[in-house]
TORPA-4810 file (N, C-alpha, C, O; in nm, 3 decimals):
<nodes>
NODE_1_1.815_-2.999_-1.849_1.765_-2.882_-1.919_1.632_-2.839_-1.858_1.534_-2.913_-1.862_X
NODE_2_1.628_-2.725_-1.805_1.518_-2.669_-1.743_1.358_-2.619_-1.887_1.369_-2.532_-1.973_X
NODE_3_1.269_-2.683_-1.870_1.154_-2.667_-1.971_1.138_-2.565_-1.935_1.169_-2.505_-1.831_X
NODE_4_1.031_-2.514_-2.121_0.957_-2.412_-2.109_0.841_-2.434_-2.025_0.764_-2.349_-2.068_X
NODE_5_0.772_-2.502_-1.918_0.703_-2.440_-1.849_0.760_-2.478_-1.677_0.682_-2.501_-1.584_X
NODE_6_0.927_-2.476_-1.665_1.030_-2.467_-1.566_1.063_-2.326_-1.537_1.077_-2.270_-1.428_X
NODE_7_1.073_-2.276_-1.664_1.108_-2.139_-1.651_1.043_-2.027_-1.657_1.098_-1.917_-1.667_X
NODE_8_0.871_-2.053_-1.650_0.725_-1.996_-1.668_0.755_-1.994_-1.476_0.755_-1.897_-1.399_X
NODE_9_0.774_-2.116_-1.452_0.732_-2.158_-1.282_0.842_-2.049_-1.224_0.790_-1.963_-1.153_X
NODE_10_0.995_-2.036_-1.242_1.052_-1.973_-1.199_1.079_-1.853_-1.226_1.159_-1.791_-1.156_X
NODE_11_0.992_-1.772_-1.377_0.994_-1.646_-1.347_0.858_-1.573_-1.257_0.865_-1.466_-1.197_X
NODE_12_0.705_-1.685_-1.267_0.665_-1.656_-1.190_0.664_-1.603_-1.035_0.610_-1.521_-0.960_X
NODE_13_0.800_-1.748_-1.045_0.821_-1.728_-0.854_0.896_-1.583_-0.861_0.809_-1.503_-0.826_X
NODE_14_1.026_-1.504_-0.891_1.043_-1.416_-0.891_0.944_-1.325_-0.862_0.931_-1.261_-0.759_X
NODE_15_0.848_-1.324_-0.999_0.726_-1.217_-0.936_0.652_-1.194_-0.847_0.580_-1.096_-0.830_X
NODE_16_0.666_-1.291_-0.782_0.604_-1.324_-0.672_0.658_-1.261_-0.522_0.607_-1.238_-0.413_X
NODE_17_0.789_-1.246_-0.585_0.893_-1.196_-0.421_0.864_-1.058_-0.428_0.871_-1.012_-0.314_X
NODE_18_0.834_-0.964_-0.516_0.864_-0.843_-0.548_0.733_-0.779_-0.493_0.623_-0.834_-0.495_X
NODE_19_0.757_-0.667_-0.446_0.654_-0.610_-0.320_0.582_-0.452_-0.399_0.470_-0.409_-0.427_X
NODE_20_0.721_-0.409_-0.411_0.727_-0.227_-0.484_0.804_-0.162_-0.522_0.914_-0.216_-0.504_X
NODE_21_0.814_-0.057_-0.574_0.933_-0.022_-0.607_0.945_0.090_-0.553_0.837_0.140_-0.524_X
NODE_22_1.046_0.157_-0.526_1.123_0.314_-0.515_1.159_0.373_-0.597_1.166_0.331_-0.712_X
NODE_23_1.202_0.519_-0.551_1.329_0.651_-0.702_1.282_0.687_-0.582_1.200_0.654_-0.496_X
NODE_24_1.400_0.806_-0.621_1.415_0.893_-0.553_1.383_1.063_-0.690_1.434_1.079_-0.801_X
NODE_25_1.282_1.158_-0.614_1.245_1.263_-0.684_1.321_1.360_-0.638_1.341_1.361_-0.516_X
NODE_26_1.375_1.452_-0.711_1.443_1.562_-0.646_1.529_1.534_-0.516_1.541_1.605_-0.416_X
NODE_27_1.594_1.400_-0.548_1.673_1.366_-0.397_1.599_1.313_-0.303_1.670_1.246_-0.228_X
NODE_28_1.438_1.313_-0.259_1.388_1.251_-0.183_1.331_1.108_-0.237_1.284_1.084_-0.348_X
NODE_29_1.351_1.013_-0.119_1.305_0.897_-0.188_1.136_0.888_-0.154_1.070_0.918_-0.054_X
NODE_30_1.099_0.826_-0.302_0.985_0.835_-0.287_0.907_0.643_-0.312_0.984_0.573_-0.378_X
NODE_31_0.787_0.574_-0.270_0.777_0.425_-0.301_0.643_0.457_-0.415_0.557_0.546_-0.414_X
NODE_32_0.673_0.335_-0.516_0.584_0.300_-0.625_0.513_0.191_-0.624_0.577_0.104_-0.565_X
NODE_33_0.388_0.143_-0.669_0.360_0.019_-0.676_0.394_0.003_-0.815_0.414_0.084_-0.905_X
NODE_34_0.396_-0.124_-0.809_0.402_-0.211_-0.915_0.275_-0.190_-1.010_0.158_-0.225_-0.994_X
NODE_35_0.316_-0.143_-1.082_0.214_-0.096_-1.263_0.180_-0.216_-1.339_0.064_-0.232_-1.378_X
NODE_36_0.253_-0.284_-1.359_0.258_-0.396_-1.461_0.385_-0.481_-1.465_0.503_-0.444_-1.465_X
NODE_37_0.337_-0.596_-1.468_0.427_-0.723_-1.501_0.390_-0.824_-1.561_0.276_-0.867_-1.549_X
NODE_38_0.491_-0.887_-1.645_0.481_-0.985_-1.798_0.554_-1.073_-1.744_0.626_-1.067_-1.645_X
NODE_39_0.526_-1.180_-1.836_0.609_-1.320_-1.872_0.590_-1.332_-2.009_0.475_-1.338_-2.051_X
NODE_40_0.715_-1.337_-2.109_0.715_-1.363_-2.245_0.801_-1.434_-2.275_0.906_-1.375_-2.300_X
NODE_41_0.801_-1.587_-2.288_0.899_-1.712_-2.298_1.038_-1.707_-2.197_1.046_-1.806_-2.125_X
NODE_42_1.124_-1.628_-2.184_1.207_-1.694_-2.101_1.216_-1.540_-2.040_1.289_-1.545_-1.941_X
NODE_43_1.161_-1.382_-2.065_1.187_-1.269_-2.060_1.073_-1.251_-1.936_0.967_-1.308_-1.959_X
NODE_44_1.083_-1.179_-1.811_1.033_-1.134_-1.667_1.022_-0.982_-1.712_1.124_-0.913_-1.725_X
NODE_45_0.930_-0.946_-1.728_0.950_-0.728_-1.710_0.862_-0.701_-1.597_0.766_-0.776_-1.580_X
NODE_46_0.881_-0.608_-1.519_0.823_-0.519_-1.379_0.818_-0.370_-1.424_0.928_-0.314_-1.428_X
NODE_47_0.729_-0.310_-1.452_0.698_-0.159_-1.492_0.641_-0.075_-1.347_0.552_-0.099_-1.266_X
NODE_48_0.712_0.001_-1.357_0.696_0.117_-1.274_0.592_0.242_-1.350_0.614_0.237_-1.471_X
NODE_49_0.507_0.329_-1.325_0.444_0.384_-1.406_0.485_0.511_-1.335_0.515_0.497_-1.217_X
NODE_50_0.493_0.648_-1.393_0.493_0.771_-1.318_0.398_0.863_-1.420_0.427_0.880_-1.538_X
NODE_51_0.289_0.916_-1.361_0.212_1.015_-1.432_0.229_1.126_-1.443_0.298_1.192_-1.366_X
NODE_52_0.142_1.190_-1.587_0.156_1.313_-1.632_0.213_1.444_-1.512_0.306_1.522_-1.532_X
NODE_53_0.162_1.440_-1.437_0.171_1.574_-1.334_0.273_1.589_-1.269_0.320_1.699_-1.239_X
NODE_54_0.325_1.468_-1.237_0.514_1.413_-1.174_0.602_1.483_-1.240_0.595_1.458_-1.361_X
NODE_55_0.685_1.565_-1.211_0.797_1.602_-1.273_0.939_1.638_-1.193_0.926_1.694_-1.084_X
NODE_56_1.032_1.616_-1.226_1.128_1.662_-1.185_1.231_1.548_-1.226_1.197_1.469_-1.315_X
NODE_57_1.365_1.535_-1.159_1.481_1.444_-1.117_1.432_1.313_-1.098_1.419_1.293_-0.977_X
NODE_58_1.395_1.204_-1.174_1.365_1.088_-1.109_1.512_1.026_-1.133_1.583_1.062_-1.227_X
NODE_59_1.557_0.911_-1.020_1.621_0.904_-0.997_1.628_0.727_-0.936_1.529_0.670_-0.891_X
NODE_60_1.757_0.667_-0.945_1.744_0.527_-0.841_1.644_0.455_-0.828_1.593_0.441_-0.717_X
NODE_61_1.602_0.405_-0.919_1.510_0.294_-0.935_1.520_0.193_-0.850_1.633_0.147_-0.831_X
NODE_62_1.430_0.148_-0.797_1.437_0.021_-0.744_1.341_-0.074_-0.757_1.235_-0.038_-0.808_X
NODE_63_1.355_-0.215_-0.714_1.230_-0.319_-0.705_1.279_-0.370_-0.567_1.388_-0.422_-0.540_X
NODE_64_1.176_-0.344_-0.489_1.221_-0.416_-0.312_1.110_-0.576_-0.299_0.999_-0.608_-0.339_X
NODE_65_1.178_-0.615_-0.249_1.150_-0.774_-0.250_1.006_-0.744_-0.085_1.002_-0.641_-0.018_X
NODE_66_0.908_-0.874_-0.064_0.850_-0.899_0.044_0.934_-0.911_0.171_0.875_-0.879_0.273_X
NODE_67_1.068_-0.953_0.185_1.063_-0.894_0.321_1.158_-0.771_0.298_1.240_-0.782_0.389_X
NODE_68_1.198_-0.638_0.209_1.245_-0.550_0.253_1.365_-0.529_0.165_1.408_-0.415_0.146_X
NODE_69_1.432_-0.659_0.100_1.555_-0.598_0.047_1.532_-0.588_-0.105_1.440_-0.636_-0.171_X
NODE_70_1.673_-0.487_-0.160_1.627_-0.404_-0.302_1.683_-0.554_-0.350_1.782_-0.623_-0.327_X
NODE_71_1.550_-0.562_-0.437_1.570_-0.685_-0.535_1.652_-0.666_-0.651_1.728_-0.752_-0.695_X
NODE_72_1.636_-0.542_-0.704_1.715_-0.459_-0.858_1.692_-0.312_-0.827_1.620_-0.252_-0.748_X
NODE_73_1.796_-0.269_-0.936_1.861_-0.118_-0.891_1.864_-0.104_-1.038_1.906_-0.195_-1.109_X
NODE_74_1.804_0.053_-1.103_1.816_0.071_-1.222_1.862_0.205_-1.197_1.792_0.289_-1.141_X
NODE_75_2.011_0.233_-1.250_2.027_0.374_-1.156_2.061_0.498_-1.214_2.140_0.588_-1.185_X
NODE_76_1.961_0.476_-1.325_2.023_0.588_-1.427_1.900_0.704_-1.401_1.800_0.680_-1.334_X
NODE_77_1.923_0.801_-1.451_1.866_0.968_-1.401_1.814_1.018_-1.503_1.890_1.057_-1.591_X
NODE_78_1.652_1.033_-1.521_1.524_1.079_-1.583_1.506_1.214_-1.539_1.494_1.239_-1.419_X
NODE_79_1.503_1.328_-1.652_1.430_1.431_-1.599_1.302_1.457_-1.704_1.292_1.500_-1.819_X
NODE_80_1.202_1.403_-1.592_1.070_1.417_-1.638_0.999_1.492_-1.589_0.974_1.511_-1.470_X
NODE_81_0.924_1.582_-1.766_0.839_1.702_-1.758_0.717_1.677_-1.703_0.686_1.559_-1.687_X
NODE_82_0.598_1.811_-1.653_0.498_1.720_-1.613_0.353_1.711_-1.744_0.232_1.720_-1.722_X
NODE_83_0.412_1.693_-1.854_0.359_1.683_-1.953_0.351_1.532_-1.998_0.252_1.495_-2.061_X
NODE_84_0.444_1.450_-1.970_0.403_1.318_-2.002_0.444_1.239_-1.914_0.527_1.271_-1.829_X
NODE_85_0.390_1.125_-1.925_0.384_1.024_-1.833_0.544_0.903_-1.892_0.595_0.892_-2.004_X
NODE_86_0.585_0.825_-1.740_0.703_0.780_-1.753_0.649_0.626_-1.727_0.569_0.596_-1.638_X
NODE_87_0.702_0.544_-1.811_0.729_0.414_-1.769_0.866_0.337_-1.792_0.932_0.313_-1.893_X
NODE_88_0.885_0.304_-1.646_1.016_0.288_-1.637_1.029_0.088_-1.624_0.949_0.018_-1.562_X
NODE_89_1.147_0.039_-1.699_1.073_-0.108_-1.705_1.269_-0.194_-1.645_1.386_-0.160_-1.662_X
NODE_90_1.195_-0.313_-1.573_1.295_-0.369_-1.527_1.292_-0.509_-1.637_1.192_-0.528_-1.708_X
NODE_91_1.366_-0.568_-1.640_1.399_-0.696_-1.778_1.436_-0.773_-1.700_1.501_-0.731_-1.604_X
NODE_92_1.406_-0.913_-1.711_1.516_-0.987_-1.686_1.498_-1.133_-1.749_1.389_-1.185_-1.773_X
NODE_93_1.642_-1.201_-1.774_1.613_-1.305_-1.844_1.631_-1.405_-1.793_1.728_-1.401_-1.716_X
NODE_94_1.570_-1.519_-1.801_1.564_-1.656_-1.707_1.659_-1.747_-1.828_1.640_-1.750_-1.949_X
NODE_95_1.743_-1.803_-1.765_1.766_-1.910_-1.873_1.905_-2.019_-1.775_1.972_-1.971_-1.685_X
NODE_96_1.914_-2.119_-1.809_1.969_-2.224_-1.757_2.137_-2.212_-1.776_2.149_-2.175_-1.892_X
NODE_97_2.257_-2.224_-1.724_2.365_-2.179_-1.719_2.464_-2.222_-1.727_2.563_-2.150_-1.717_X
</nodes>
């Protein structure tokens, strides 16, 4: 049985691989940094942030790993005004199998 501070170590390491993220705006792809990231008992989140002035088609989320490949794909389609700000959040759950 993997402990609670087994699975602290290995969602850390995850966070650790993850570089930046992508979408694509109006069809062009565009790269994000990384906004914010948690550890809450066995739960990993990665937030993407997009501000007030951004608007249009966001699109194809991604999280790209340190050397290059898409770590996660969130691929659902935001149309955001440029009246408020977007945070877009990746989940994931650690647990033993």
């Amino acid at each position: 049985m993997i402990t609670p501070e087994g699975i602290q170590e290995v969602a850390q390491a995850i966070l650790e691989r993850i570089s930046h993220g992508v979408y694509d705006l109006d069809g062009v792809t565009n790269e994000s940094e990384i906004y914010k990231t948690s550890i809450e008992g066995n739960l990993l989140m990665v937030y993407l942030y997009f501000v007030d002035d951004l608007s249009g088609s966001l699109s194809n989320f991604k999280l790209i790993s340190n050397i290059g490949n898409e770590f996660a794909i969130k691929s659902e389609i935001i149309d955001k005004p440029e009246t408020k700000g977007l945070l877009v959040r990746f989940k994931f759950e650690v647990k033993e199998g």
